[in-house]
BALOBA-1460 file (C-alpha; in Angstrom, 3 decimals):
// residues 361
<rec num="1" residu="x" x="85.589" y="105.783" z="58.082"/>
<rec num="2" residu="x" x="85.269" y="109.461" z="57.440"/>
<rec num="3" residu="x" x="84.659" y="111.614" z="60.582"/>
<rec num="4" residu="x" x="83.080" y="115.233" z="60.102"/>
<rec num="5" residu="x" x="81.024" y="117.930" z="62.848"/>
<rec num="6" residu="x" x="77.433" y="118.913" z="61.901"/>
<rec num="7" residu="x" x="76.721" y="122.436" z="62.044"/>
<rec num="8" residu="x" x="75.499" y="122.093" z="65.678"/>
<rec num="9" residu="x" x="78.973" y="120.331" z="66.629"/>
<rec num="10" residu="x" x="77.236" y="116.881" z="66.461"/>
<rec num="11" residu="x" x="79.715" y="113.886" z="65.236"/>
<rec num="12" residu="x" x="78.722" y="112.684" z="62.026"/>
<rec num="13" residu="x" x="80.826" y="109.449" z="60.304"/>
<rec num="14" residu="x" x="80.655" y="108.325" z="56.850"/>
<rec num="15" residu="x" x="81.116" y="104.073" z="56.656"/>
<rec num="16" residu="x" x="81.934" y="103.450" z="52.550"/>
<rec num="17" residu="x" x="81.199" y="99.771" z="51.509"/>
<rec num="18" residu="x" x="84.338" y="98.293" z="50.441"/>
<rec num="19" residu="x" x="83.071" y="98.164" z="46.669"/>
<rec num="20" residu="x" x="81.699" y="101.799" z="47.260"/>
<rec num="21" residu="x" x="81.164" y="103.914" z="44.088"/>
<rec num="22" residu="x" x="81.186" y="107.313" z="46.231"/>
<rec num="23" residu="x" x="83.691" y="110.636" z="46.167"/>
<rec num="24" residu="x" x="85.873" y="110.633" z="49.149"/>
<rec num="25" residu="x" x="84.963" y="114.010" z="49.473"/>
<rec num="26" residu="x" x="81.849" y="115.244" z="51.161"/>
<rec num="27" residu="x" x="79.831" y="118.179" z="51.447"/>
<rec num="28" residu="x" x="79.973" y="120.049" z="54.429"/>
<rec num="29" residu="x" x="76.965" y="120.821" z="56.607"/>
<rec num="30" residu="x" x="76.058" y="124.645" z="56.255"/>
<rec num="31" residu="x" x="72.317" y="124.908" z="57.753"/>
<rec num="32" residu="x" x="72.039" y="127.266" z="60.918"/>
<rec num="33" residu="x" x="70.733" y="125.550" z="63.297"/>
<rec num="34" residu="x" x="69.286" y="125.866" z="67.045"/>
<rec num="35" residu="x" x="71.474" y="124.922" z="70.296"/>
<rec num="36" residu="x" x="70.972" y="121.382" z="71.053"/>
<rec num="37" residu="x" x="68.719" y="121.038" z="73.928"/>
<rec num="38" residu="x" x="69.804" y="120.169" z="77.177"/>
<rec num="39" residu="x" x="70.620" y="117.093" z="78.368"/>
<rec num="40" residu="x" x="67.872" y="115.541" z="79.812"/>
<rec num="41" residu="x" x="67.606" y="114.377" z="83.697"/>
<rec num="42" residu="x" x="67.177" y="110.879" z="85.301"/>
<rec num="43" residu="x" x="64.608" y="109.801" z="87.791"/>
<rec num="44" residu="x" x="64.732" y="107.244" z="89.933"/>
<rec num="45" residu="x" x="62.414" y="104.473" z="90.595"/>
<rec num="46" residu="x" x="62.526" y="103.638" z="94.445"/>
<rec num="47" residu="x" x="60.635" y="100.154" z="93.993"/>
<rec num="48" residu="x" x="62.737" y="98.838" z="91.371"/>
<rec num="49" residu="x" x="65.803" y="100.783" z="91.619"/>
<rec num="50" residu="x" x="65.896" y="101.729" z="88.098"/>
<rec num="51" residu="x" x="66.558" y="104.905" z="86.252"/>
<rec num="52" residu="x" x="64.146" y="106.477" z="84.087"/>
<rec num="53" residu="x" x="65.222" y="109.171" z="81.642"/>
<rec num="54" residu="x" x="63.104" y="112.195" z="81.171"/>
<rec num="55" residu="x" x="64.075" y="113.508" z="77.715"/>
<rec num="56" residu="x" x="60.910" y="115.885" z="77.474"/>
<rec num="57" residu="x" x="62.973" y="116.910" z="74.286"/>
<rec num="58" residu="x" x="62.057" y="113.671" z="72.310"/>
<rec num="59" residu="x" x="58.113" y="114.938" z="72.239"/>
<rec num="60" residu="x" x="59.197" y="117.599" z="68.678"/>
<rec num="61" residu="x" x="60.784" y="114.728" z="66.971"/>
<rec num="62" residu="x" x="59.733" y="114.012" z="63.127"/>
<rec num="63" residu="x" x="56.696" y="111.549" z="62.919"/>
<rec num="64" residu="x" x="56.649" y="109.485" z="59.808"/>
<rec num="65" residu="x" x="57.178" y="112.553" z="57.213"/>
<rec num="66" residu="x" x="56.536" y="112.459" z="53.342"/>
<rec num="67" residu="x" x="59.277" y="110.580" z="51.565"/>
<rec num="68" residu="x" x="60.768" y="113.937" z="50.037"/>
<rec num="69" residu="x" x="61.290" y="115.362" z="53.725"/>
<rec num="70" residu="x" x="63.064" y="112.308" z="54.508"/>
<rec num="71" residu="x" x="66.043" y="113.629" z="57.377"/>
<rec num="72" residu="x" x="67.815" y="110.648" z="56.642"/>
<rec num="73" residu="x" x="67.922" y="110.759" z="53.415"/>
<rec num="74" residu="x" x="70.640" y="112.936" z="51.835"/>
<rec num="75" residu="x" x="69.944" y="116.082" z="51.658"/>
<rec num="76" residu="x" x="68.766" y="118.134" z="48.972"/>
<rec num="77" residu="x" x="67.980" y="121.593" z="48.206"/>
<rec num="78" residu="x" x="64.509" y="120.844" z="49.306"/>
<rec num="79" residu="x" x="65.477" y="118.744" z="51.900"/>
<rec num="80" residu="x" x="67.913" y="119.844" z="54.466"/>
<rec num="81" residu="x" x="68.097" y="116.679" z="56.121"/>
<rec num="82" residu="x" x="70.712" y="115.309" z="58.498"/>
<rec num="83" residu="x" x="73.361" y="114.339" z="56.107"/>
<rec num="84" residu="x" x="74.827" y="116.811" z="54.034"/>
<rec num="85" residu="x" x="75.896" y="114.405" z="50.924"/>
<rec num="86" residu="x" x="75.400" y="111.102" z="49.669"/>
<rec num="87" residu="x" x="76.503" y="107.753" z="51.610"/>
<rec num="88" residu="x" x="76.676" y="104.213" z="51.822"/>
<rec num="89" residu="x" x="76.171" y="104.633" z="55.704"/>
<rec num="90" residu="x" x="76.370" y="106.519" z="58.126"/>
<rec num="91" residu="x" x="76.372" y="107.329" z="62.259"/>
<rec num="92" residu="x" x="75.862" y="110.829" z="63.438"/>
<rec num="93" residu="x" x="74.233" y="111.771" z="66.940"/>
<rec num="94" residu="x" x="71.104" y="112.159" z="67.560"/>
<rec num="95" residu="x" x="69.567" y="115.739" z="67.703"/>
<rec num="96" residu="x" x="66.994" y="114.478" z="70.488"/>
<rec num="97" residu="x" x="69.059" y="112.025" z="72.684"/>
<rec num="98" residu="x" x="67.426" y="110.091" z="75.232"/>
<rec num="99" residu="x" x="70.898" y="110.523" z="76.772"/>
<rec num="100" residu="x" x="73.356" y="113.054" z="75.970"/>
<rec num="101" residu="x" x="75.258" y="114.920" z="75.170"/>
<rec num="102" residu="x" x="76.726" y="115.518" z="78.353"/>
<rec num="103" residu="x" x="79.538" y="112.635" z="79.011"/>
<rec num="104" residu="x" x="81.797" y="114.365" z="81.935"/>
<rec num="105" residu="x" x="80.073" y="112.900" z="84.829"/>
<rec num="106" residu="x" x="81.390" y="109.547" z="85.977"/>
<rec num="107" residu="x" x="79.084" y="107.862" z="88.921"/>
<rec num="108" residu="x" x="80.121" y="105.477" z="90.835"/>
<rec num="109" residu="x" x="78.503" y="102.718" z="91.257"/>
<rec num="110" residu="x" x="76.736" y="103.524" z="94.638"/>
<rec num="111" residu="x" x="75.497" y="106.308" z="93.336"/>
<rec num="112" residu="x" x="73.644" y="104.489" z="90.776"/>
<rec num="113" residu="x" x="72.688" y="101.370" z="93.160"/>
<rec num="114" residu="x" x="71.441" y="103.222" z="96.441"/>
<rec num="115" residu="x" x="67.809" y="103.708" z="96.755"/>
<rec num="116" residu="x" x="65.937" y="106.722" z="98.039"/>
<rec num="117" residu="x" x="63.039" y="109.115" z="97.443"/>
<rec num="118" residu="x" x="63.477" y="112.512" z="94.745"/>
<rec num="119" residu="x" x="66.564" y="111.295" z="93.184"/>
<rec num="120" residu="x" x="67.857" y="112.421" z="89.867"/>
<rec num="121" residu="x" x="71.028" y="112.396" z="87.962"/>
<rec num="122" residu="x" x="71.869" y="113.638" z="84.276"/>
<rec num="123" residu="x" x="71.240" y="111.365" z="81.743"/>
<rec num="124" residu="x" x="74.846" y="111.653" z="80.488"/>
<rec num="125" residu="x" x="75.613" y="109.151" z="77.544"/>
<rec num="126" residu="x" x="75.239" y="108.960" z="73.704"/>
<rec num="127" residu="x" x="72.583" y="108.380" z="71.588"/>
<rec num="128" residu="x" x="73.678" y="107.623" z="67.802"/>
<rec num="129" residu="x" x="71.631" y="106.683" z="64.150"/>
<rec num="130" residu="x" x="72.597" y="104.313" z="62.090"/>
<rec num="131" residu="x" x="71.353" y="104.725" z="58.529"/>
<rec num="132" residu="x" x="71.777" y="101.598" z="56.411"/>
<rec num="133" residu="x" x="71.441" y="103.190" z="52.932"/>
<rec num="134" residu="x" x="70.741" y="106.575" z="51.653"/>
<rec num="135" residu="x" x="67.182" y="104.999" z="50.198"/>
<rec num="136" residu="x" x="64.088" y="106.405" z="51.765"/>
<rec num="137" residu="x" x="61.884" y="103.101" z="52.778"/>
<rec num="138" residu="x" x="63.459" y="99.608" z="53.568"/>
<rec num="139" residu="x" x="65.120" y="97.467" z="56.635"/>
<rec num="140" residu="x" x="68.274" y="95.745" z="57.311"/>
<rec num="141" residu="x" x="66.555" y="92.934" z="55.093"/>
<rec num="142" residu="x" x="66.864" y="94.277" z="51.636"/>
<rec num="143" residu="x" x="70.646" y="95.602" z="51.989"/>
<rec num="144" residu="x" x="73.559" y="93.648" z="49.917"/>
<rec num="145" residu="x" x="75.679" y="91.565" z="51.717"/>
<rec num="146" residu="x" x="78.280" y="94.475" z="51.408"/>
<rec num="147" residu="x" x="76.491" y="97.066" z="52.848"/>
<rec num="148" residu="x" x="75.953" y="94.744" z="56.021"/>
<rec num="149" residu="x" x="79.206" y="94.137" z="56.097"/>
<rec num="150" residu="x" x="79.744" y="97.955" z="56.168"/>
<rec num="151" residu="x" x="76.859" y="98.436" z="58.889"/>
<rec num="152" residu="x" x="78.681" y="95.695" z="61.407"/>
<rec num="153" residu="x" x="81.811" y="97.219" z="60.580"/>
<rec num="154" residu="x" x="80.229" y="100.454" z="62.083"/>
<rec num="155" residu="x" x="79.053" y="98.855" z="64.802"/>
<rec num="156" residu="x" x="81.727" y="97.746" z="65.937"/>
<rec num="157" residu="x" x="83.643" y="100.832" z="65.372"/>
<rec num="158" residu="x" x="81.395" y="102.547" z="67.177"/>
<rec num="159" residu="x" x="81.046" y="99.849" z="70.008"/>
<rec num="160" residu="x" x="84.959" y="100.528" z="70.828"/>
<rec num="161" residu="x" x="84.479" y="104.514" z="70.791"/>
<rec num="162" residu="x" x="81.272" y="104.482" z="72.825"/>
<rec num="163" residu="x" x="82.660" y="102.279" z="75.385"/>
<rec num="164" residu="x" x="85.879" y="104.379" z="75.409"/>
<rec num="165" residu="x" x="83.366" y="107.487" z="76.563"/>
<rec num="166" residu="x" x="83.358" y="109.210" z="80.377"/>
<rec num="167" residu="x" x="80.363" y="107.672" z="82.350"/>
<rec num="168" residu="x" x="79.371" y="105.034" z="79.553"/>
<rec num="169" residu="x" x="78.809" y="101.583" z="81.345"/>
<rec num="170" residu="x" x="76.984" y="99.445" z="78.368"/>
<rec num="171" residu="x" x="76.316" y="100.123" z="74.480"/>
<rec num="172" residu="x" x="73.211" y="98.957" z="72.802"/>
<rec num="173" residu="x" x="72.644" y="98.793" z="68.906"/>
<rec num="174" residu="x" x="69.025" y="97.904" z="67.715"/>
<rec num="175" residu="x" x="66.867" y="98.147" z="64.975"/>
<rec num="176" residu="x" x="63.450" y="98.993" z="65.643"/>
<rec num="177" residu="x" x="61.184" y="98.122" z="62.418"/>
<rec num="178" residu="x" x="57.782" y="98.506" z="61.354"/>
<rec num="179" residu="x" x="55.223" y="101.316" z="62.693"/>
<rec num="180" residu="x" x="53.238" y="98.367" z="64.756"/>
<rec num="181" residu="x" x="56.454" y="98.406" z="66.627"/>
<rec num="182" residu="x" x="56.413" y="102.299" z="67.145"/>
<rec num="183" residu="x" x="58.897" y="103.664" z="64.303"/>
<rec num="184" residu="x" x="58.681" y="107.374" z="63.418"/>
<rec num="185" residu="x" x="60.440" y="107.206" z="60.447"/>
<rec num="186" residu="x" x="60.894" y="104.631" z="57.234"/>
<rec num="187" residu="x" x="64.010" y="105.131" z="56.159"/>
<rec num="188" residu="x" x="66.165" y="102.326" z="56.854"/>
<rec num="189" residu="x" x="67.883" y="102.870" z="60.142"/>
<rec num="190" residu="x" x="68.843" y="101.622" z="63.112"/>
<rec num="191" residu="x" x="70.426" y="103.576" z="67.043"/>
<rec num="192" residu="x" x="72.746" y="102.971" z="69.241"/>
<rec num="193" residu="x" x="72.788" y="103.940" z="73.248"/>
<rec num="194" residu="x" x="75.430" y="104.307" z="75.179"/>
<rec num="195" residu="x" x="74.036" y="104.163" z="78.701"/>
<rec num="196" residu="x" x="75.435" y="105.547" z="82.268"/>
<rec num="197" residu="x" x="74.158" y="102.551" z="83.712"/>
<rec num="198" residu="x" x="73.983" y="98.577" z="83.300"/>
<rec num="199" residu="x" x="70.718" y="98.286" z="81.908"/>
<rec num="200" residu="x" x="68.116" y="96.226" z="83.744"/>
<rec num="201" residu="x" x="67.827" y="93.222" z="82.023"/>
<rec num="202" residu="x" x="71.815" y="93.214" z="81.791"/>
<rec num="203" residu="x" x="71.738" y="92.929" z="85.458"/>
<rec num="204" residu="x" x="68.842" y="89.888" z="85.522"/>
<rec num="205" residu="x" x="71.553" y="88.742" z="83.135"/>
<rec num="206" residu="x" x="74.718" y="88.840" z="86.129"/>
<rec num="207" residu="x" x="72.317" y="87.081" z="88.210"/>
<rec num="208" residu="x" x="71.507" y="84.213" z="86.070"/>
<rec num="209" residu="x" x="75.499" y="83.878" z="85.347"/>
<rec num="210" residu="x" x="76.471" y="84.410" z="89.377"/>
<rec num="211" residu="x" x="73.319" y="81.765" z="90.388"/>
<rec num="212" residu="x" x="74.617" y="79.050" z="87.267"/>
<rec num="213" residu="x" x="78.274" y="79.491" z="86.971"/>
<rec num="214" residu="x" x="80.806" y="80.661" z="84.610"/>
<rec num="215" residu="x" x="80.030" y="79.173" z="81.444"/>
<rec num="216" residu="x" x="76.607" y="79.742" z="80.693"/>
<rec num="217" residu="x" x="76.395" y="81.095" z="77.351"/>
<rec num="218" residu="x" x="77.922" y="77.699" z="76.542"/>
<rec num="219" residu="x" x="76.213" y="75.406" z="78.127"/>
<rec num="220" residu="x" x="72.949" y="77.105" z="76.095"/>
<rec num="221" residu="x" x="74.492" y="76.709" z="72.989"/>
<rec num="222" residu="x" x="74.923" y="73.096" z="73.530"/>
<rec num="223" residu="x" x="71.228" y="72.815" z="74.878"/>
<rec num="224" residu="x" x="70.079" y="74.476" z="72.133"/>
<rec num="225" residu="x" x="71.949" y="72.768" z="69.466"/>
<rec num="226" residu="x" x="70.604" y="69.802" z="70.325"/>
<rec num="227" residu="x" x="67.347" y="70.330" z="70.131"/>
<rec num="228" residu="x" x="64.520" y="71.002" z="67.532"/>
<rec num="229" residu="x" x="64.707" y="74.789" z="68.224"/>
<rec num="230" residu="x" x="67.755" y="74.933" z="65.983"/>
<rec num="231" residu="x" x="67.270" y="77.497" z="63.115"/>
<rec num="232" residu="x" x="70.795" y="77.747" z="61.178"/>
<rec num="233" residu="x" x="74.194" y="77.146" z="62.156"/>
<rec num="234" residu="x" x="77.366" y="78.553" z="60.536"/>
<rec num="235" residu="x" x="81.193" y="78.358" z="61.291"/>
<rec num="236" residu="x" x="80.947" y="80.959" z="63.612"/>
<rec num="237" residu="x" x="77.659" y="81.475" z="64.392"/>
<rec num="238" residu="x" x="74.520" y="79.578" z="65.548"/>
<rec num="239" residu="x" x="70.694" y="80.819" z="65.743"/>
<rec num="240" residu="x" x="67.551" y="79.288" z="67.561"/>
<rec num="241" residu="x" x="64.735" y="80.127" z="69.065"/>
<rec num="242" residu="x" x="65.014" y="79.782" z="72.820"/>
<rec num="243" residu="x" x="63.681" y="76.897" z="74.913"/>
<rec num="244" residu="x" x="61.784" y="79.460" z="77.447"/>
<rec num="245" residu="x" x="60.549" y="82.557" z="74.083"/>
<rec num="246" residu="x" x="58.388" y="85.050" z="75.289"/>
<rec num="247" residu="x" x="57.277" y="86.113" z="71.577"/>
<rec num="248" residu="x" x="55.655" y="84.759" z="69.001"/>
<rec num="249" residu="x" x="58.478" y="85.184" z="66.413"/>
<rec num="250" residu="x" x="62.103" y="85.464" z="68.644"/>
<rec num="251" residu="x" x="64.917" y="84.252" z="67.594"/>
<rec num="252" residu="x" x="68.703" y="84.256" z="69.220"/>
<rec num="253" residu="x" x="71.731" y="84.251" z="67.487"/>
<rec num="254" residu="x" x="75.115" y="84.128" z="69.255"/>
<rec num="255" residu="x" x="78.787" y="83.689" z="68.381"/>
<rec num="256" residu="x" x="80.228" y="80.160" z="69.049"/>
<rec num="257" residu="x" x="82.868" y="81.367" z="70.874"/>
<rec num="258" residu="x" x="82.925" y="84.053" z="73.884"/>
<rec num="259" residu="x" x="83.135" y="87.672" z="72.207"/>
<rec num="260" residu="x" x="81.440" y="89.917" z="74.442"/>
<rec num="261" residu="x" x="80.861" y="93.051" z="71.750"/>
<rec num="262" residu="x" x="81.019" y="94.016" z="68.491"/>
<rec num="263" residu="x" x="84.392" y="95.644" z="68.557"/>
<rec num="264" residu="x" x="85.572" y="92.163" z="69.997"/>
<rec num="265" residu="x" x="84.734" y="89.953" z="66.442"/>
<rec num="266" residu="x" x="86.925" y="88.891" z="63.889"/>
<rec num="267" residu="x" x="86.963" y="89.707" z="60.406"/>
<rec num="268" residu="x" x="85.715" y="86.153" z="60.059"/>
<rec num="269" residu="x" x="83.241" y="86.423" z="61.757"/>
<rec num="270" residu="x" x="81.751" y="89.674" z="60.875"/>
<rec num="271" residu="x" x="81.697" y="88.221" z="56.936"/>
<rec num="272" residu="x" x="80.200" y="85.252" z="58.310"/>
<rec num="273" residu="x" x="77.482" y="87.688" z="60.010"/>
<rec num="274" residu="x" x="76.545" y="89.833" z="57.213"/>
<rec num="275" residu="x" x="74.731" y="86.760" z="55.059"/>
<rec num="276" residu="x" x="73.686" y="85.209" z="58.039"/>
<rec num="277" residu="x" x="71.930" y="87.901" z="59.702"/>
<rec num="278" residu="x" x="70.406" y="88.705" z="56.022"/>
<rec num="279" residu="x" x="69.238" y="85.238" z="55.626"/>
<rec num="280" residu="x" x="67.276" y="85.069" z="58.813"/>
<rec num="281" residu="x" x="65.760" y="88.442" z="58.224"/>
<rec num="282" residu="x" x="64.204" y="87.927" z="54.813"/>
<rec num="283" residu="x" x="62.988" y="84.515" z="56.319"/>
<rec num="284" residu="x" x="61.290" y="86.718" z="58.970"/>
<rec num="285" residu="x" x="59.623" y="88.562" z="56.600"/>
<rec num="286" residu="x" x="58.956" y="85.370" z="53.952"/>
<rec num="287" residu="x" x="56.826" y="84.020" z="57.096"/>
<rec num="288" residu="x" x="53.618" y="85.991" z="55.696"/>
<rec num="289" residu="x" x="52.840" y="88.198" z="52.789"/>
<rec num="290" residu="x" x="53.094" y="91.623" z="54.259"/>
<rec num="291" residu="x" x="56.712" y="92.688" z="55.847"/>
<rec num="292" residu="x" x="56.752" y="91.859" z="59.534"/>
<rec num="293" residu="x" x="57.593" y="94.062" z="62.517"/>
<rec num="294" residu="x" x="60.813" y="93.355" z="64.582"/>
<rec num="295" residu="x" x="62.663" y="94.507" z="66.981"/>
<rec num="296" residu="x" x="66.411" y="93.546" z="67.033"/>
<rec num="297" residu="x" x="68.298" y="93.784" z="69.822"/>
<rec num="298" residu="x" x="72.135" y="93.046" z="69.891"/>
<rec num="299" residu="x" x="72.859" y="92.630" z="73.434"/>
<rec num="300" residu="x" x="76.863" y="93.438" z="74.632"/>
<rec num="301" residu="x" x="78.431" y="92.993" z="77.871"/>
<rec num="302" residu="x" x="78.798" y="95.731" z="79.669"/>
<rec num="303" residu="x" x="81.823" y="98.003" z="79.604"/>
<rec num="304" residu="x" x="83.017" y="97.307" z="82.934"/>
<rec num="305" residu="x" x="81.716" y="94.297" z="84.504"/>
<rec num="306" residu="x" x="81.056" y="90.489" z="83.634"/>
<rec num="307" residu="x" x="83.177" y="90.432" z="80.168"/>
<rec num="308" residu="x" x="84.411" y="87.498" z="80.658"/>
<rec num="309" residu="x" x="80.806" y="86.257" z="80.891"/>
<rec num="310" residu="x" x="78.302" y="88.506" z="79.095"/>
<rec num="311" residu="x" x="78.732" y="87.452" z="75.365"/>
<rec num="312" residu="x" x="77.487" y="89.202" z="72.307"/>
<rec num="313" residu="x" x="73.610" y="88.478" z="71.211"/>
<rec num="314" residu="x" x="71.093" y="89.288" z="68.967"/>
<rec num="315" residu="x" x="67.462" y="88.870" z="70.803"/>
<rec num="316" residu="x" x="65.067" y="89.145" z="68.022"/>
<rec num="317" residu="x" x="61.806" y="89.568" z="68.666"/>
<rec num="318" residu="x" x="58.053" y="90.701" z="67.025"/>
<rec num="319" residu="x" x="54.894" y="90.176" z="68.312"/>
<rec num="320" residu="x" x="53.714" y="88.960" z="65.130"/>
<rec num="321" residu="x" x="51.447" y="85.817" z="66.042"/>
<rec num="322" residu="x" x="49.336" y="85.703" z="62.796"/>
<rec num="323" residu="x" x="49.353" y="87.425" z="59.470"/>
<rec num="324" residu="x" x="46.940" y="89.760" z="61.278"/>
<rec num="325" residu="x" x="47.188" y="89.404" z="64.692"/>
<rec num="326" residu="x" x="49.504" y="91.355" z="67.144"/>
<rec num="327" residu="x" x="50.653" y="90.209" z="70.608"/>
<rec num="328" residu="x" x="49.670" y="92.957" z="72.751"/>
<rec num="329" residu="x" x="51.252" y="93.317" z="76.212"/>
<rec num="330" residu="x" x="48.592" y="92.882" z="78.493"/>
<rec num="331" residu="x" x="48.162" y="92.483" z="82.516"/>
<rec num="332" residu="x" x="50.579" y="89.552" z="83.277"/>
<rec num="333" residu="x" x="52.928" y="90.648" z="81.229"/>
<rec num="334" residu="x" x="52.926" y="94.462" z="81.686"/>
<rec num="335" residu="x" x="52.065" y="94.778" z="84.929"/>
<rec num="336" residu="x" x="53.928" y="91.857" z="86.621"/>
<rec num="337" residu="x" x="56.173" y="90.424" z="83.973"/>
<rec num="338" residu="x" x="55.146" y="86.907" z="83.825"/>
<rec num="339" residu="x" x="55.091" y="86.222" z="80.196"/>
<rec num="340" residu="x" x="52.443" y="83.709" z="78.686"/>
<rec num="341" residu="x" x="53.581" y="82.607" z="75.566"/>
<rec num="342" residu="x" x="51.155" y="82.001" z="72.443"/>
<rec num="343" residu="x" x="53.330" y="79.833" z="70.228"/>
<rec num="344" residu="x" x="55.535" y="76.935" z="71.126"/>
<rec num="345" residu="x" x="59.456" y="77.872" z="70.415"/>
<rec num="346" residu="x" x="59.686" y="74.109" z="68.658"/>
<rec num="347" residu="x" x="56.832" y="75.206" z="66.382"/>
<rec num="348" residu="x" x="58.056" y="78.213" z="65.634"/>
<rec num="349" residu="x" x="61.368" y="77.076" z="65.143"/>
<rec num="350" residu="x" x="59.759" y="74.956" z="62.800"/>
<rec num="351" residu="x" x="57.649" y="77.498" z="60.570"/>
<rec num="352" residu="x" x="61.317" y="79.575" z="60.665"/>
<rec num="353" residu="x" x="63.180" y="76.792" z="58.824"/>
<rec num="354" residu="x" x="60.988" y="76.289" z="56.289"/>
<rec num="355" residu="x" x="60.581" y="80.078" z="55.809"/>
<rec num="356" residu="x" x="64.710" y="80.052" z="55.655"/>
<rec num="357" residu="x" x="63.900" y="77.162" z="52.727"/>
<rec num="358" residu="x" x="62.302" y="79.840" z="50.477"/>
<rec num="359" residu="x" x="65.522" y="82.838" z="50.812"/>
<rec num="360" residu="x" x="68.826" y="81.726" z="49.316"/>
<rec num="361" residu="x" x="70.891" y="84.770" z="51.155"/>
């Protein structure tokens, strides 16, 4: 891990791979650059409760630019991207946070759970990129099984320092991928949040454990693994797709035992991880001929409530429900969130192992 400031006083971190062929040293970044913009305000929703950051800031952000103009991509003479040298990956802020970079505020927790009319707070947190590899187009999918390793070792380094922040109550690393899911940019990356709040399907979460019991995340796992939703099972890890999916492709994959974050797995298990999670990707995408859109979403418990409860989980999900048809949220879903389901999860399940059959890593 090599820590440096960007020339706006952003964090930036170089990960090396353990077999890295990179110089220790790196380039510092010399562009002169605008102030940051101001971190943005949230609103609150008096029918739901929830908070809705408006980061009016995110509206100039780089839309899907030329492969040479890459600002992932080390920069270059031409190119005076994000990150002033070469890497095997890296984590820097990002310049248009959804929230950040302001981190002093700490509200309590009626603050955040009263309801009323006109109420704002700052959207204090961290946002954070995650570049997988200095290459200009890819996913997750095509790295080596050493470069994961290096991108979960990140994560979980950054896990234990985000959740260490002032005011930062859950941390959420995800890969968004494909432009039918909405990316703005190829390069292979993924973010991390760090929010003020317990996110709202965190909370659905509590419920579910506080309705069932302690124990929940186990008693799924034994559901599940006894069933024909099972996908692959490891030492340490086991992936399905879930008895109740809302998508067409979703798949879960959890830790065997309680962990409730990244910064919380074992060496073990993070080795164990890096071919997994590789495996069921390139089966994802050796489901049809074309790449397929995901979203992957590694769920952690929050920082300060239900750890003992709320384990680690990747929800991963596309709307993929053809080789050229999208599931599109429409009225039940959108509007009232009653999910109708177009696939079964045991056929599914079923077209995922024998994609699985075809990868060998």
């Amino acid at each position: 891990m090599r820590p440096t400031t960007m020339a706006d006083g952003r964090d930036l971190i170089y990960f090396d791979d353990a077999d890295t062929t990179l110089d220790p040293h790196r380039t510092p970044d010399r562009r002169v650059m605008e102030q940051r913009p101001a971190t943005a305000t949230m609103r609150q929703d008096p029918l739901t409760g929830e908070w809705v950051s408006i980061a009016a800031a995110r509206q100039s952000r780089v839309f899907l630019p030329p492969a040479d103009q890459d600002p992932l991509a080390p920069a270059t003479t031409t190119n005076p991207s994000e990150v002033p040298d070469d890497y095997d990956v890296v984590v820097f802020e990002n310049r248009s946070p959804s929230f950040g970079p302001a981190l002093a505020t700490d509200y309590p927790l009626s603050e955040l759970s009263s309801i009323g009319l006109g109420r704002t707070l700052e959207s204090i947190g961290r946002c954070e990129v995650v570049c997988f590899s200095p290459e200009t187009q890819g996913s997750f999918a095509g790295l080596t099984v050493s470069r994961a390793r290096t991108v979960i070792e990140a994560w979980a380094e950054r896990t234990s320092a985000l959740s260490a922040m002032p005011g930062v109550r859950q941390v959420f690393p995800f890969e968004n991928r494909g432009e039918a899911i909405g990316v703005t940019l190829h390069h292979p990356h993924g973010q991390i949040y760090a929010y003020p709040y317990v996110t709202p399907r965190t909370l659905r979460l509590l419920d579910s454990i506080e309705s069932f019991g302690p124990g929940l995340f186990d008693a799924i796992l034994a559901f599940e693994s006894d069933s024909d939703r099972m996908v692959l099972t490891g030492d340490y890890w086991t992936a399905y797709v879930p008895f109740a999916a809302r998508w067409p492709i979703e798949i879960h994959l959890i830790p065997n035992r309680h962990v409730p974050d990244f910064a919380a797995t074992s060496a073990a298990e993070r080795d164990e991880l890096s071919t997994m999670y590789l495996r069921l990707l390139r089966a994802v995408d050796a489901l049809y001929d074309t790449p397929t859109p995901y979203i992957a979403a590694w769920h952690q418990a929050p920082v300060d409530v239900g750890r003992d409860d709320v384990r680690l989980m990747l929800q991963l999900t596309s709307p993929r429900r053809a080789a050229d048809k999208l599931k599109f949220l429409a009225g039940s879903e959108a509007a009232m969130g009653a999910w109708i389901g177009d696939v079964t999860p045991e056929q599914a399940a079923a077209t995922i192992r024998l994609a699985l059959e075809k990868v060998t890593s």
